[in-house]
N, C-alpha and C positions, 0 to 999 in steps of 0.2 A: 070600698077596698076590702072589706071583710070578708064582702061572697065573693071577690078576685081570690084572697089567700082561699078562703076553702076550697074554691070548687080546684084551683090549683094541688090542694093538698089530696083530693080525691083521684085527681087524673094522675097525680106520684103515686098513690096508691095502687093504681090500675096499673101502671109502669112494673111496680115494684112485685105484686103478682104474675106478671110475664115475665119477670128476671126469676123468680121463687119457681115456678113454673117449668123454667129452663134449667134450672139448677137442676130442680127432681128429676127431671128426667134424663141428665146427665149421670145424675148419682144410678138411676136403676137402670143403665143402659152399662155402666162400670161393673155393677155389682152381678148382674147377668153376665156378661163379658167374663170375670173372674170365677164363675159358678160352673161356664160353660168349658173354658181353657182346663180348669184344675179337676174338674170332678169329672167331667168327659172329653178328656183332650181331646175336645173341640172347638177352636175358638171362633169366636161371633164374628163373621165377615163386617166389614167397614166399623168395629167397634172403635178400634184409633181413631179414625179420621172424624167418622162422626161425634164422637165426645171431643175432641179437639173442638171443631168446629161450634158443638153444641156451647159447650165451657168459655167461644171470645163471643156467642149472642149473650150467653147470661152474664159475663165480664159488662159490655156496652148496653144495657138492659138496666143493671146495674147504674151505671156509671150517669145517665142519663137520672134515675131516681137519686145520684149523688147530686146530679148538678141541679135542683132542686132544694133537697135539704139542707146543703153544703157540710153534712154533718160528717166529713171526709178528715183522715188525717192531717191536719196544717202544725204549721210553726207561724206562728204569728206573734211575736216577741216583742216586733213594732207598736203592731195594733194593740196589745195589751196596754202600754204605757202612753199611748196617746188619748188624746181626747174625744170624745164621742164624733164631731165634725171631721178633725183628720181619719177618724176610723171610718165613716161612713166613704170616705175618698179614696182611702187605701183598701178597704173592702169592693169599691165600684171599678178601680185600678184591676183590682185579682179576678173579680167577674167576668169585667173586660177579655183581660189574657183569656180568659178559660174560652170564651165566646169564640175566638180568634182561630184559637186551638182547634175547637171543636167544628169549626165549620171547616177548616182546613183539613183535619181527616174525616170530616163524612162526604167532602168534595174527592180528596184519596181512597177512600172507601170505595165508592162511587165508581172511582174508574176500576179499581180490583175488581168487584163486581160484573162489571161489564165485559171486561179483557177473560173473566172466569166462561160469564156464558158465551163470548166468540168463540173461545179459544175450544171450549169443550172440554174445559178441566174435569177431572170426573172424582170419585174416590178408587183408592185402591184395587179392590177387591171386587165387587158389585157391578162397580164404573159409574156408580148415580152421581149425576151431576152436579157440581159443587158449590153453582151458582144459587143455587134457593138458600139455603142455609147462610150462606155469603148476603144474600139480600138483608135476612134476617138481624146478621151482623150491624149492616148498615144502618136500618131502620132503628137499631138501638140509641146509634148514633146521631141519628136524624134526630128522634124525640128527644134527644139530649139539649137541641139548640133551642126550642121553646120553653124548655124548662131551666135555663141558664136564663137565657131572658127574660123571663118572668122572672128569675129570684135575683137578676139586674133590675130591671124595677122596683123591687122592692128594697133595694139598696139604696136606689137613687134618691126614691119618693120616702126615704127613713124609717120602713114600715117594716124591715127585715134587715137583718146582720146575718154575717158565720155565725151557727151556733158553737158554743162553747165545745160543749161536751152531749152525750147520750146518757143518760142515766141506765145503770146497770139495775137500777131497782126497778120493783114490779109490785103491783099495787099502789094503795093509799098510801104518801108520805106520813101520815100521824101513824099508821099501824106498826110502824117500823120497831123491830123488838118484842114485841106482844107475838105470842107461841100459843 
């Protein structure tokens, strides 16, 4: 089960570089767009649409390395005060949902995607077609379902919880304070 979590933890990783990945490149397609409008009232054809579109892959990119770590904002009030048993039930319970969820919009997903490349949706300006970056979308979505179930397994099989919290610190726990 040990090289299950790991090699798990490496493929979130890979996940989570394609959402970082997607980010940057939305941030330097913003920051060109705003350089090109203000400094040479020129602005970047398809700059909207594309950072829109770019910003819901690294949203579901994202979301998929969420459903993995689960290290996502919860209330979980219940689970705090129950017992490890109920919590393992009521964590497999929330899994569950998210599972249900998630294949239910990469199945919606899916058909956007497709109704995008019949229909010949395009972007504004350029007209590039809308459907590849939509695909993009999807596939965020898609990898989202195996890594929901894998971190259902590891709920079922008692070998993974919600984590609590992220630690904001960096480095060695002992160094903490020492300058």
């Amino acid at each position: 089960m040990l090289k299950f979590q790991h090699a798990l933890d490496r493929i979130s990783l890979g996940i989570e570089m394609v959402a970082g990945a997607l980010m940057a490149l939305v941030t330097v397609l913003v920051v060109i767009s705003a350089i090109s409008r203000y400094l040479f009232a020129y602005p970047l054809p398809d700059a909207f649409d594309l950072g829109r579109l770019l910003l819901g892959a690294a949203i579901m990119w994202g979301f998929a390395s969420v459903g993995y770590r689960g290290s996502h904002i919860k209330v979980d009030i219940l689970a705090e005060i129950a017992g490890p048993g109920i919590r393992r039930w009521i964590d497999a319970f929330a899994w569950t949902l998210l599972l249900i969820f998630t294949v239910v919009l990469c199945w919606k997903m899916f058909g956007r995607v497709v109704g995008a490349a019949t229909s010949g949706e395009s972007t504004m300006d350029l007209r590039l077609p809308a459907w590849p970056v939509m695909a993009l979308i999807w596939a965020g979505v898609l990898v989202s379902i195996p890594a929901i179930v894998a971190r259902l397994i590891l709920v079922v099989s008692g070998r993974g919880t919600l984590d609590h919290f992220d630690s904001a610190d960096v480095g060695d726990p002992d160094d903490r304070g020492a300058v």
